[in-house]
N, C-alpha and C positions, 0 to 999 in steps of 0.2 A: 419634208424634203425626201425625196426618193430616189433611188438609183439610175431607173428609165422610167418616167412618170404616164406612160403609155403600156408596163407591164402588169398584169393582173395576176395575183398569187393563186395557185389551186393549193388548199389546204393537205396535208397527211396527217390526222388525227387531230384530235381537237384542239381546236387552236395555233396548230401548227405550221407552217409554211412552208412549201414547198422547197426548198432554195433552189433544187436542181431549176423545178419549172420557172422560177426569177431569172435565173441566171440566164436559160435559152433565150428568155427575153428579153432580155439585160443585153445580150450579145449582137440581136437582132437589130436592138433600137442602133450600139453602137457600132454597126457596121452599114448600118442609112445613114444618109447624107453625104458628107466627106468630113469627117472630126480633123483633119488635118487641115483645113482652112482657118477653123479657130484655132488646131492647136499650136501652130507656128507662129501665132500672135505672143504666145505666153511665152517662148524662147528664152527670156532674161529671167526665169525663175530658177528654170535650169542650171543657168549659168549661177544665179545668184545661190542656188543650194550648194553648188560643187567648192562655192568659196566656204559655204558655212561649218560644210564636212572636212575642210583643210584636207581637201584630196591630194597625193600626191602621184608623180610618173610613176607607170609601172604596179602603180594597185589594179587587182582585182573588180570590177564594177560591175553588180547586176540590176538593170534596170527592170521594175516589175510595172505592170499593166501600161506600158510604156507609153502607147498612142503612136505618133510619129515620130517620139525619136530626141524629145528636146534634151532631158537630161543625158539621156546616152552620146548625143552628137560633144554637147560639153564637157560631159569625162573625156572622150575621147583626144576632143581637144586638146585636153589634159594630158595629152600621152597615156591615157587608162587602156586596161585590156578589158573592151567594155561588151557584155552581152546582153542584148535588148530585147524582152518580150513581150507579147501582149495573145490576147485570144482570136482576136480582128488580123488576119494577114493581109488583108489589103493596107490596111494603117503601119504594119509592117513593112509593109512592101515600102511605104511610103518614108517612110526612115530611112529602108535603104537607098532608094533614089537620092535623101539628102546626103547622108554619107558618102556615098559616090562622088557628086557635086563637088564637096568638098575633100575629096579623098583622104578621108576618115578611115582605120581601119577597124567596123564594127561584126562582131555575130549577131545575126537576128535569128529569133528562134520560136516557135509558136509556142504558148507556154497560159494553163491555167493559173493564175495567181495562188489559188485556196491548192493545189498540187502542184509543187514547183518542180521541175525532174532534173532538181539537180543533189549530187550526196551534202549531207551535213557538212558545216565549218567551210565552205564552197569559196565564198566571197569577201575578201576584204571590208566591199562596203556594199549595202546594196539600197535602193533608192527609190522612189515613187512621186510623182508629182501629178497628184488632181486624176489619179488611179486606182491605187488600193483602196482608197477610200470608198470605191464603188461597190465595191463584192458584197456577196451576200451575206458571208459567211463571217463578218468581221473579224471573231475568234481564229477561225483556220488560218483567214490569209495572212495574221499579224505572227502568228504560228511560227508558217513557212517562213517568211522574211526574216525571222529570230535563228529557226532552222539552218538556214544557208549561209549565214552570215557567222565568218568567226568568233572567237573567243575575243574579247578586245577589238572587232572590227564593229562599223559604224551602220547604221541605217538612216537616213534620209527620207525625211517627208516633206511634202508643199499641201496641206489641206483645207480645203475652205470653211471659212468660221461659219457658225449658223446664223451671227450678225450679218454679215457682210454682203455685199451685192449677189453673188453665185446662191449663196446661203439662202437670200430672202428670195431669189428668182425663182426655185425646185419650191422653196415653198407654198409660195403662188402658185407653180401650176399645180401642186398637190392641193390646191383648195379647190381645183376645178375639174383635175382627173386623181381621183382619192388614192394612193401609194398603198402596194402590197400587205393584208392584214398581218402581222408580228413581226416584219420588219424593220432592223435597224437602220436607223436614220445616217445617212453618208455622213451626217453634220456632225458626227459623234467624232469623227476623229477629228473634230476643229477643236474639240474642248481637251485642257490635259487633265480633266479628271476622267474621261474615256482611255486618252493614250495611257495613263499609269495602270490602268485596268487590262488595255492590250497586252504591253510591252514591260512593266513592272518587276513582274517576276522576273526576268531574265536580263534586268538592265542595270548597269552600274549608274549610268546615269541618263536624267531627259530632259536635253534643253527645247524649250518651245518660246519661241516667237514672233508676236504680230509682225506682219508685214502686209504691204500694199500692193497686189498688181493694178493696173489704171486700162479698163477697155476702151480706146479711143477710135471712133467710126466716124464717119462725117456727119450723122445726124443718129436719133434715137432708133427710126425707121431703120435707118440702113443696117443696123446691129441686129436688130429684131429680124428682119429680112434675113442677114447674113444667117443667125442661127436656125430659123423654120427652115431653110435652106439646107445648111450642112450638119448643124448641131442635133447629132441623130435620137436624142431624149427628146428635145423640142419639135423637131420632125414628126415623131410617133403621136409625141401629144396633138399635133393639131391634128393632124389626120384622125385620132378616134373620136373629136368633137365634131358635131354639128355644126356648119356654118354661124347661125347664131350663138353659139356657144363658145366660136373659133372668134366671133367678133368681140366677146366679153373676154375672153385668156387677152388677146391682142390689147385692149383697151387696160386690162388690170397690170402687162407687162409694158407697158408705153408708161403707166402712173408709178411703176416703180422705178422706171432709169430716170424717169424725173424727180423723184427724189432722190437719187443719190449722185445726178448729172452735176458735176460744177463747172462746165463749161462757162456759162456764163454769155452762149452762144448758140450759134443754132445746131451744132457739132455735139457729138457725145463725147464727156470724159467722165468717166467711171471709175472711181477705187472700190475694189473689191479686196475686201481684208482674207489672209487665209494665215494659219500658224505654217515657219520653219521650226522643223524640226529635227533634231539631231540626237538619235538614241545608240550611247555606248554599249554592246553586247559584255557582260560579265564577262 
């Protein structure tokens, strides 16, 4: 599994990776397409973390590599004082638009995850859903999130397992466009023997888990469609293959949503597992 499965690492010393040169392309892949078409599909994770962090009115809320906006719009909800970032301003933008909508009242703010620019002990609680888990830097961005979050305040994850449908999807296409050499795998923050590794030192406690979101489309096609479409990892990927080799990803990603389709119909229904996570800062 890879972060943008259409990014190729250039080395700095042996063995090394780049992470800046990942990252530029990490940024690229997610600002093709529209990520905000899938990611307002995922809505109810947001919501279902803000119950798991037993957030209350009037906390602090930093949402990190944000996307559009789900968990931010749900603190919000919450009466939170919530500030939403990501590295993508158009996906920003597009938060904003919902908060508007719903006249939410959120900061958005353009924001590296691996450099967060905000001072130490900053946030109540701060949170990531199907985000952090993308950075290069695993180490850093678990860092910052530790960093800005107070003493006794809470951090929130939604990460996808390396079982589970998103899990096994990145890994298909990394059998067909090979993922950045010395790179960690996103899947690592689905396991808690990685999160204990991230977030460990610095945590009184780490609750982790399984949970289900279910992608439901009206056919296998139309999901696969939807994502070469908007989902700007899968976008990059088909574009760097060869028609025939765009006809083999297609045919290997149609054999995985049937396996894990239980529709039972001609419709997609999808569980894809990821760990909730809820880590108490010492």
């Amino acid at each position: 599994m890879n972060t943008s499965p259409s990014a190729v690492s250039q080395n700095s010393g042996a063995g090394q990776p780049d992470l800046g040169a990942v990252k530029t392309r990490q940024q690229g892949a997610w600002s093709s397409g529209d990520y905000a078409v899938v990611g307002t599909t995922l809505q109810i994770v947001g919501e279902d973390l803000c119950e798991a962090l037993d957030i209350r009115a009037g906390q602090t809320v930093l949402d990190v590599a944000a996307g559009n906006g789900n968990v931010s719009l749900a603190a919000a909800r919450r009466w939170c004082a919530v500030t939403s970032t990501d590295y993508v301003p158009a996906l920003l933008e597009r938060g904003r638009q919902r908060a508007a909508a719903d006249r939410l009242k959120i900061t958005f703010q353009e924001a590296d995850a691996e450099a967060l620019p905000f001072a130490d002990n900053t946030f109540d609680v701060v949170v990531s859903t199907f985000g952090v888990m993308f950075t290069p830097d695993q180490e850093k961005a678990a860092s910052e999130m530790m960093r800005v979050c107070r003493p006794g305040g809470k951090i929130g994850l939604a990460n996808w397992t390396p079982e589970g449908y998103i899990g096994q999807l990145f890994k298909t296409i990394g059998q067909h466009l090979p993922p950045p050499a010395g790179v960690k795998s996103p899947a690592l923050w689905g396991k808690r023997e990685r999160l204990a590794e991230l977030f460990g030192s610095g945590a009184a406690s780490i609750k982790a888990e399984p949970r289900a979101f279910t992608f439901r489309y009206s056919s296998p096609m139309h999901c696969l469609d939807v994502f070469r479409t908007f989902y700007g990892p899968m976008l990059k990927a088909f574009d760097a293959l060869e028609p025939p080799k765009q006809a083999a990803l297609q045919a290997d990603l149609l054999a995985l949503i049937a396996r894990f389709n239980r529709s039972g119909d001609s419709t997609m229904v999808v569980p894809s597992e990821y760990l909730e996570i809820v880590i108490t800062k010492r």
